[in-house]
C-alpha positions as CSV (number, residue, x, y, z in Angstrom):
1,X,32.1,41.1,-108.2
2,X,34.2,43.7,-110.6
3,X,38.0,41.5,-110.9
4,X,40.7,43.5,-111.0
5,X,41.1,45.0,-114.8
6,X,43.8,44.7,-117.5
7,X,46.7,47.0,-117.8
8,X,47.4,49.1,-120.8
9,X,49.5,51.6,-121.9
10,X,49.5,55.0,-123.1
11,X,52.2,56.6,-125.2
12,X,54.2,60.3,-124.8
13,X,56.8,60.4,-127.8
14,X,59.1,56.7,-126.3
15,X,57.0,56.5,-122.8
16,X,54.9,54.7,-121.8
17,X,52.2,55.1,-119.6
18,X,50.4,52.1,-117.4
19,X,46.5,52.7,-117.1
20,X,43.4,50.6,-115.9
21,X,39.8,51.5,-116.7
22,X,37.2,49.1,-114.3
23,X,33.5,49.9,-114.1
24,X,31.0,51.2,-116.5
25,X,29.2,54.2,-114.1
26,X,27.8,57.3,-116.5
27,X,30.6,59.6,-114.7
28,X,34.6,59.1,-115.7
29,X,36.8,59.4,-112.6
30,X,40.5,59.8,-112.8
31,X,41.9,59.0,-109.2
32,X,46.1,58.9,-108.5
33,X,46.7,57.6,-104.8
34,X,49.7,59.8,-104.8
35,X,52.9,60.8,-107.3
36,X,54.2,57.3,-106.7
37,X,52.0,54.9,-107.5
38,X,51.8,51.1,-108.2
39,X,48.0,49.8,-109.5
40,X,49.4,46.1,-109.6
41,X,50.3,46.3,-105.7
42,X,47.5,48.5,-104.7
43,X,45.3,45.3,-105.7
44,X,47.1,43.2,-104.0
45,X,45.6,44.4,-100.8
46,X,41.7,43.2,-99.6
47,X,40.9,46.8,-98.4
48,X,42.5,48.7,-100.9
49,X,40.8,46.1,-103.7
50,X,37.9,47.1,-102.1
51,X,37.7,50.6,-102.1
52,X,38.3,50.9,-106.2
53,X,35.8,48.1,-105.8
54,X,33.1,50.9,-104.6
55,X,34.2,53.6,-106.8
56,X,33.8,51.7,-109.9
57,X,30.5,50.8,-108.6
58,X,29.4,54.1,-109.7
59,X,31.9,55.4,-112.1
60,X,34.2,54.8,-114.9
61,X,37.5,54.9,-112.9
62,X,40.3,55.5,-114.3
63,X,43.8,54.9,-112.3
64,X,47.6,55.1,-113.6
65,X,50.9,54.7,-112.4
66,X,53.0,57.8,-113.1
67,X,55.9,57.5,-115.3
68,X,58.6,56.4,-112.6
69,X,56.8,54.2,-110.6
70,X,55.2,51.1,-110.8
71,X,54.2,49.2,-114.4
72,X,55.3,52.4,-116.2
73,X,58.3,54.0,-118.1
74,X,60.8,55.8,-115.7
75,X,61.6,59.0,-115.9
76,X,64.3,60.4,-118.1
77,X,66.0,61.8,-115.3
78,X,64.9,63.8,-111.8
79,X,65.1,66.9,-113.5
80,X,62.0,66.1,-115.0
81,X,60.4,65.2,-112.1
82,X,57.4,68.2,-111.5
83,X,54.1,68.8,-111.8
84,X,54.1,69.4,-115.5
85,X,55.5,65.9,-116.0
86,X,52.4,65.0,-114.0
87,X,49.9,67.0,-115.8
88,X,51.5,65.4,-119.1
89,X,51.0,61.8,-117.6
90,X,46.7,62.6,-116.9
91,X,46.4,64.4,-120.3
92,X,47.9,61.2,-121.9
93,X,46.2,58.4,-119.9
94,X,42.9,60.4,-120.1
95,X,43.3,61.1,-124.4
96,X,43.8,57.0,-124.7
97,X,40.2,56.3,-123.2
98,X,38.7,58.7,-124.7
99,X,37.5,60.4,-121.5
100,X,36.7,64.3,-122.4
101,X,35.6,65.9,-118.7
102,X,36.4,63.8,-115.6
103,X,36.0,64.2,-112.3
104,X,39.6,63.6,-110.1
105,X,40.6,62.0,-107.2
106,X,43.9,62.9,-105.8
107,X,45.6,61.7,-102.5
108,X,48.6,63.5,-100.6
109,X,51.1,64.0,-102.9
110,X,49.4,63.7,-106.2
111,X,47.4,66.6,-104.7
112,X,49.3,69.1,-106.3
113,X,48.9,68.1,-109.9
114,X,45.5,67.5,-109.7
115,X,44.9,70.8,-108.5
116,X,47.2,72.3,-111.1
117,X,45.1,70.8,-113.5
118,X,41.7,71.9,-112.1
119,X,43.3,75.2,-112.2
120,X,45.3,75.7,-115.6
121,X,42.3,72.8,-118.1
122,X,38.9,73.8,-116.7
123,X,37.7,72.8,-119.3
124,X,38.8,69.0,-119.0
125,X,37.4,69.0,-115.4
126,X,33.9,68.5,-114.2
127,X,35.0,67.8,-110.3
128,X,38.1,67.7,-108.1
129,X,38.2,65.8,-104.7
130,X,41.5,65.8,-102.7
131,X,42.4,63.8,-99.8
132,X,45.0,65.5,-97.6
133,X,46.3,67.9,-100.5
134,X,49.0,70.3,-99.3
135,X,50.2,73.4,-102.1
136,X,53.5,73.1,-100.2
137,X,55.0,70.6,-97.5
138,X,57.6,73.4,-95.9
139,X,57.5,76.6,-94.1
140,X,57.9,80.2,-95.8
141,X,57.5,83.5,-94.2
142,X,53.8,83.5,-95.7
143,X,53.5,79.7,-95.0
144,X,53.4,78.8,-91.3
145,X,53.0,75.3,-91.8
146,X,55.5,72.3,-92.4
147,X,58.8,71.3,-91.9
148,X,61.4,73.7,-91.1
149,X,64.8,74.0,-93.4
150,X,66.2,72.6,-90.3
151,X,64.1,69.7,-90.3
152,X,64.1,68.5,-93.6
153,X,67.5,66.5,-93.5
154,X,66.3,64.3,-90.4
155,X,62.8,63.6,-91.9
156,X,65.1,62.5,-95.7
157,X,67.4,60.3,-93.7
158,X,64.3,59.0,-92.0
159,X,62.2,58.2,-95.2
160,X,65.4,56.6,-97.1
161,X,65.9,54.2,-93.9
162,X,62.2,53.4,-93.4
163,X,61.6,53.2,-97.1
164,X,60.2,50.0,-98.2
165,X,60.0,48.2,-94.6
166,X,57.6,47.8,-92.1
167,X,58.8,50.4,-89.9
168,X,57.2,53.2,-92.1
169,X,53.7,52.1,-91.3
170,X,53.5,53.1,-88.1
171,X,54.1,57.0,-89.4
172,X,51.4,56.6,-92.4
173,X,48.8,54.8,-91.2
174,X,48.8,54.3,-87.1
175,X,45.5,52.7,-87.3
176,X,47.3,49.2,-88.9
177,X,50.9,49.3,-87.3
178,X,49.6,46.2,-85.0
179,X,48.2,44.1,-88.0
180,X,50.4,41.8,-89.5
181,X,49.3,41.6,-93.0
182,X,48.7,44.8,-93.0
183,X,52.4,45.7,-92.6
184,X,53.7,43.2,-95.2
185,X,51.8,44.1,-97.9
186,X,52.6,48.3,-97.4
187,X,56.4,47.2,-97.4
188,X,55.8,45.1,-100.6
189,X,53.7,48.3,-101.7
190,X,56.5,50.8,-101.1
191,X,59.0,48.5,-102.8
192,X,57.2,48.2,-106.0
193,X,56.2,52.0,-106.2
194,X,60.1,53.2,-106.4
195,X,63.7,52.4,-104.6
196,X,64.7,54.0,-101.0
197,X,67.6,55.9,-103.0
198,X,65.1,57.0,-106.0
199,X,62.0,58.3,-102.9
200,X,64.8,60.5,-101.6
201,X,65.9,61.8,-104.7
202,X,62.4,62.5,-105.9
203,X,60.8,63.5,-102.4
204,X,63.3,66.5,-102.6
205,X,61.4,67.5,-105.9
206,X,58.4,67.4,-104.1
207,X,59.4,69.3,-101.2
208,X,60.2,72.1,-103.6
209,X,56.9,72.2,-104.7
210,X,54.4,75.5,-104.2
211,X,51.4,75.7,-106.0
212,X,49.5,78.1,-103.7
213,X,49.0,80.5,-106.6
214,X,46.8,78.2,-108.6
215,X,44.0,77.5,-106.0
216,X,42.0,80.8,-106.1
217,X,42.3,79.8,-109.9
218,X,40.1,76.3,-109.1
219,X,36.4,77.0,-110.1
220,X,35.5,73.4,-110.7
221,X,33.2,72.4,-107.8
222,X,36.3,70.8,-105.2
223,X,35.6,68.5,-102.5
224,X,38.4,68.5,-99.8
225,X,38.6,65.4,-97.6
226,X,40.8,65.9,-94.6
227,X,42.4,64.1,-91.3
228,X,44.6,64.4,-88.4
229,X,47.4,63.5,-90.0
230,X,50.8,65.1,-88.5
231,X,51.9,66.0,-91.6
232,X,49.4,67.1,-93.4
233,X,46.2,68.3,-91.3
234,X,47.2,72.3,-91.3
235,X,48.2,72.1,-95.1
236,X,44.4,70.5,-95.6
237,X,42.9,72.9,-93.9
238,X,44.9,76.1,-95.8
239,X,44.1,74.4,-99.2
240,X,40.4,74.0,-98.1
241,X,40.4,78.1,-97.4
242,X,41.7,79.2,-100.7
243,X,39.8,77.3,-103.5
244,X,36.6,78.9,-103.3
245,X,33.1,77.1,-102.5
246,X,34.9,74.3,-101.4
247,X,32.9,71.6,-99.8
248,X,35.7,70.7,-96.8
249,X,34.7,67.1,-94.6
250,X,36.9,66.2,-92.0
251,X,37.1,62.4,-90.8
252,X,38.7,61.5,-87.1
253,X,41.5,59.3,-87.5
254,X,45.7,59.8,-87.7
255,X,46.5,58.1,-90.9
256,X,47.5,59.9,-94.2
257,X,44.2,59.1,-96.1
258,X,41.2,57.5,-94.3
259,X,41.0,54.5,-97.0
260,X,41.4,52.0,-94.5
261,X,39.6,53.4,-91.7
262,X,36.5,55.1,-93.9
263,X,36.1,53.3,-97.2
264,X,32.5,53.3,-97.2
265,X,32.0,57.0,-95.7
266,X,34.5,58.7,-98.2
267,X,33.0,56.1,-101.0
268,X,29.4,57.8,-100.4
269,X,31.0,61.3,-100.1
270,X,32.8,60.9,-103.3
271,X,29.7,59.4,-104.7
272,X,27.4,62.0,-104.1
273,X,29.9,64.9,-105.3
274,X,30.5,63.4,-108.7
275,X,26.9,61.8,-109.6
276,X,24.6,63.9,-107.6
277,X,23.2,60.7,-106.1
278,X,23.3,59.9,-102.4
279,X,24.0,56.5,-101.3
280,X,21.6,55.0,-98.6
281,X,23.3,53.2,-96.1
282,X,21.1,50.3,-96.0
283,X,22.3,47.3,-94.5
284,X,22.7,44.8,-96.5
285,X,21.1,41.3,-96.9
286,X,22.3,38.6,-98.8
287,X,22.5,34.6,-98.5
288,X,25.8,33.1,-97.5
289,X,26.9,29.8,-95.5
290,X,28.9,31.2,-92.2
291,X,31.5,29.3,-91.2
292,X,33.0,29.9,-87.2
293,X,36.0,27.8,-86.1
294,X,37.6,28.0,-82.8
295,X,41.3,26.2,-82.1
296,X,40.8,23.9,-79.1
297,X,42.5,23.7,-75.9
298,X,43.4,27.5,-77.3
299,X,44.1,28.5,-73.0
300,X,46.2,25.8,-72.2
301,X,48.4,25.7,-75.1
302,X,48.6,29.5,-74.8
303,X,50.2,28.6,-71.1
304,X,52.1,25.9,-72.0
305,X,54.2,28.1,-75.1
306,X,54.6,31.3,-73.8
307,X,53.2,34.6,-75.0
308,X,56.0,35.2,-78.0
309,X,55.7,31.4,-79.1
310,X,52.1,31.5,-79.0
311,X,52.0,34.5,-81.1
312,X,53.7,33.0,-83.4
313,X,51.8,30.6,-83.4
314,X,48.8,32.1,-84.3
315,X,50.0,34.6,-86.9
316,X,50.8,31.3,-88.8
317,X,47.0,30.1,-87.9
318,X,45.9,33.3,-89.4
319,X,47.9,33.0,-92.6
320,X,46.4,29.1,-93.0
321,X,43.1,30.1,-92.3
322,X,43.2,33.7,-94.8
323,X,44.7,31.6,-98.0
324,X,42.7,29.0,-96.9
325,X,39.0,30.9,-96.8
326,X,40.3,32.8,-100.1
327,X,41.3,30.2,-102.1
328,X,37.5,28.6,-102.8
329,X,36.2,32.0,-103.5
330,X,35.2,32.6,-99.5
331,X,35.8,36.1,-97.6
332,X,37.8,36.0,-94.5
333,X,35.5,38.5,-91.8
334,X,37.8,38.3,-88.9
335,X,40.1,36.3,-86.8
336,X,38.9,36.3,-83.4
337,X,41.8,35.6,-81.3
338,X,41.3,31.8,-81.1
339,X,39.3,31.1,-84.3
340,X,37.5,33.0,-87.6
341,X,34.9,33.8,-88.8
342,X,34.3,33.3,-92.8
343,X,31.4,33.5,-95.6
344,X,31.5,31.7,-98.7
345,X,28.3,31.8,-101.7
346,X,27.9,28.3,-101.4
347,X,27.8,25.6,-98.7
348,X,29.9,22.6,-100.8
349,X,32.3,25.3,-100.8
350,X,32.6,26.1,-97.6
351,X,32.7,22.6,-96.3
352,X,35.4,21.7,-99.0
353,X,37.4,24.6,-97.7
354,X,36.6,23.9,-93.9
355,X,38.1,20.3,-94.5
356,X,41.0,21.4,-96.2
357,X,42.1,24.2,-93.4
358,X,41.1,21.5,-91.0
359,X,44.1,19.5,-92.2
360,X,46.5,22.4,-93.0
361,X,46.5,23.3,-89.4
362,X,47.1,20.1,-87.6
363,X,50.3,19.8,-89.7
364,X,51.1,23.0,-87.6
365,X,49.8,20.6,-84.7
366,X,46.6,23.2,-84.3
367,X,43.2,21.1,-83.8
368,X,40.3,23.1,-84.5
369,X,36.3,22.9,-84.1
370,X,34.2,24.4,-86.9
371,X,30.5,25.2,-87.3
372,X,28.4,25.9,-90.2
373,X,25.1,27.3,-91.1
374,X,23.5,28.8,-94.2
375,X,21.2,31.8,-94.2
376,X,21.0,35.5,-95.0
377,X,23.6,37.7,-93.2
378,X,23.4,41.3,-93.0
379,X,26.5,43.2,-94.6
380,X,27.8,45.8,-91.9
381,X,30.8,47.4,-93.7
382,X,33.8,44.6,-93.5
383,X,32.3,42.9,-90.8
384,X,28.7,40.6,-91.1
385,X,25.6,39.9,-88.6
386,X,22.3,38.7,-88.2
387,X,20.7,35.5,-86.8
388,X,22.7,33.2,-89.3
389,X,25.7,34.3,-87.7
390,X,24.7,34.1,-84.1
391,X,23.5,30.1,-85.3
392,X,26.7,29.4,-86.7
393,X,28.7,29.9,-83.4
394,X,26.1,28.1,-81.8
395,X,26.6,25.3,-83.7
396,X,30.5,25.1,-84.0
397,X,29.9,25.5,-79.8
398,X,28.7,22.0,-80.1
399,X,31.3,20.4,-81.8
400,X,33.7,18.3,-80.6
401,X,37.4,18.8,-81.0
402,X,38.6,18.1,-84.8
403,X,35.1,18.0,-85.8
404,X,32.8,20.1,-88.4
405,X,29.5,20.3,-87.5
406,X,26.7,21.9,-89.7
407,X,23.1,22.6,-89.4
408,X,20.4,20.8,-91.7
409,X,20.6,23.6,-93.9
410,X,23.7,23.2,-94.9
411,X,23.4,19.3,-95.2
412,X,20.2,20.0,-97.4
413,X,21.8,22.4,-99.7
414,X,24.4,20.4,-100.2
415,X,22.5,16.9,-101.6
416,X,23.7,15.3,-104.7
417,X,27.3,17.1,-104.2
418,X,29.5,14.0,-102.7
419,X,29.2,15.4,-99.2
420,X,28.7,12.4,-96.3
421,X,27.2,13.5,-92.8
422,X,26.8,11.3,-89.6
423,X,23.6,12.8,-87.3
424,X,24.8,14.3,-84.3
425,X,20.6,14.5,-83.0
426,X,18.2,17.3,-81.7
427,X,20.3,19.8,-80.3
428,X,18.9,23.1,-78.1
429,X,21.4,25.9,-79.1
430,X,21.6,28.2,-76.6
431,X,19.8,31.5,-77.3
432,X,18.3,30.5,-80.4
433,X,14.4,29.3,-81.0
434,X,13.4,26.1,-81.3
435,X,15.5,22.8,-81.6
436,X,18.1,22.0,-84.2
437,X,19.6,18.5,-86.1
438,X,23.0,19.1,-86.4
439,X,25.3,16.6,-88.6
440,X,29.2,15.8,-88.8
441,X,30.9,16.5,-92.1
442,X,32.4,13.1,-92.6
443,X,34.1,13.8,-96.2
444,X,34.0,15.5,-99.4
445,X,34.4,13.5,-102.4
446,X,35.2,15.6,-105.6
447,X,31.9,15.3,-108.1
């Protein structure tokens, strides 16, 4: 797996600029997820992770936090706040790795410099692909798109309120308002990008912003990714219209950028516009030990609390079980309401973890059941399958409450490691061939 990389800096005159290079792909690719920008915090969400994840899979990516956000320098003062700022930020982080002709990725409101860029250093650009770009976020005589004058003060006192808490989500990315996590880690995200009081300030620059003359100047082959988005659909589809040849793909769903609801799509887009290569969505096959659990008695206790209590309940089962699964190097698929499903590369692993989580949720008073089975499972975006899978439920089906029950795979792969097992017998899983031994984890002494 590609870790996340080091931060460095380049320099303008006393600034300083925070940068990350990750992968080693024949094509550079400059991305800036928008004119505020944290790389740090952007990490420290699965999804995100796993989207720069893909494009350094096939590139040299190259991200930065603009100076005034995040790890770098802040700006002198919000006067200097505009595109040529910008422009001066991508020259710098681009000269200190050496990179001569990248292609860029731009998102929303970094849309503008990159395509100022594009337009005024040719030269210094083999591609552009922008997600939701807009040349202008309010309405002119010649502009019938955006907010009014009239509107602009609401939607500033809105931002400054929002800014920084959960209650922006819902207006940015619709598809995650209900998921907890989700929510925490975009109010941590805004918070380490800039201040409610400095977004304000500097979202006013932006909203002055109007680079519609530069597009008909773009002759670098451009790749326009677009959405529903409110805010932002009509000023896609404009931009889209006036850079010529642009290749324009439109992807159904109502948050600002489709990185949480598309990774793999735009990935393969972006892909096949920079390298020339298409991506062949193969599934994907690899070996793994599945682990299912399933919290007993779930029904009854749901009764007995109370819809709020039990809610809360299981958000804190869900926390357990996430740091739980990541902590010995496992992935997290789902939770399933009642239970979760997990991966990990190796069955001591999983059974070490499975153990651990075990205990971490009866001190919450949650009893669980867990079943585990090795075998190859077949990668289907986040989520996994294949007859492994379908065995693993099977198995964990059969376990009594509190215990961890695992397949003679598992115990197999797992000899010489510490790991004690009492035989539970032949069992006939339902819907699976042929009969199975299945054995009780009994303890896992460190080797």
């Amino acid at each position: 797996m590609i870790l996340q990389p080091q931060t460095e800096y380049a320099r303008i005159g006393q600034d300083r600029i925070a940068y990350q290079v990750i992968g080693e792909g024949p094509t550079d690719l400059l991305f800036s997820v928008g004119w505020f920008n944290s790389l740090d915090a952007f990490w420290d969400y699965p999804d995100s992770a796993h989207f720069l994840r893909r494009l350094a899979g096939f590139s040299r990516l190259i991200g930065f936090d603009p100076r005034g956000s995040g790890a770098s320098d802040p700006l002198s003062s919000i006067e200097s706040f505009d595109w040529e700022t910008r422009v001066e930020d991508m020259i710098a982080v681009l000269d200190a790795v050496g990179s001569k002709r990248p292609a860029i990725l731009a998102f929303g409101d970094a849309c503008p410099a990159a395509m100022l860029f594009a337009a005024t250093q040719p030269e210094r650009v083999s591609a552009l692909i922008v997600v939701n770009p807009f040349s202008r976020m309010t309405r002119a005589d010649d502009y019938p798109f955006g907010m009014t004058a009239d509107e602009v003060p609401a939607f500033m006192n809105g931002l400054r309120a929002l800014w920084g808490t959960e209650g922006l989500a819902p207006f940015v990315y619709p598809s995650r308002a209900q998921d907890p996590r989700f929510l925490q880690w975009f109010a941590r995200y805004q918070r380490a990008l800039v201040s409610p009081r400095m977004i304000t300030e500097l979202f006013g620059r932006i909203l002055e912003l109007d680079v519609r003359q530069a597009l008909p100047l773009i002759r670098v082959p451009t790749l326009v990714l677009g959405t529903d988005y409110e805010l932002t659909a009509d000023h896609a589809r404009y931009t889209a219209e006036h850079i010529e040849g642009a290749r324009v793909v439109w992807l159904p769903t109502m948050d600002a950028t489709p990185v949480f609801t598309h990774v793999e799509e735009i990935s393969d887009l972006i892909q096949e516009f920079v390298t020339g290569i298409h991506r062949v969505a193969e599934p994907e096959r690899r070996l793994a030990t599945v682990l299912f659990t399933d919290i007993v008695g779930s029904t009854d206790r749901a009764a007995a609390l109370g819809d709020a209590r039990w809610r809360r309940l299981l958000d804190e089962h869900d926390e357990l079980v996430r740091d739980g699964v990541t902590r010995l190097g496992g992935k997290l698929v789902k939770t399933t309401g009642d239970g979760a499903l997990a991966t990990f590369e190796g069955p001591a692993r999983c059974i070490r973890a499975t153990m651990a989580l075990r205990e971490a949720l009866r001190a919450i008073d949650i009893d669980i059941r867990a079943g585990l089975h090795a075998g190859e499972i077949e990668m289907r975006g986040d989520d996994v399958g294949g007859m492994a899978v379908h065995i693993a439920a099977r198995v964990m089906a059969e376990a009594e409450p509190g215990e961890i029950l695992a397949s003679s795979t598992v115990k197999d792969l797992v000899v010489g490691s510490g790991m004690a097992f009492s035989d539970r017998g032949i069992r006939v899983l339902k819907g699976i061939p042929d009969e199975w031994r299945l054995y009780a984890v009994e303890e896992a002494r460190p080797r």
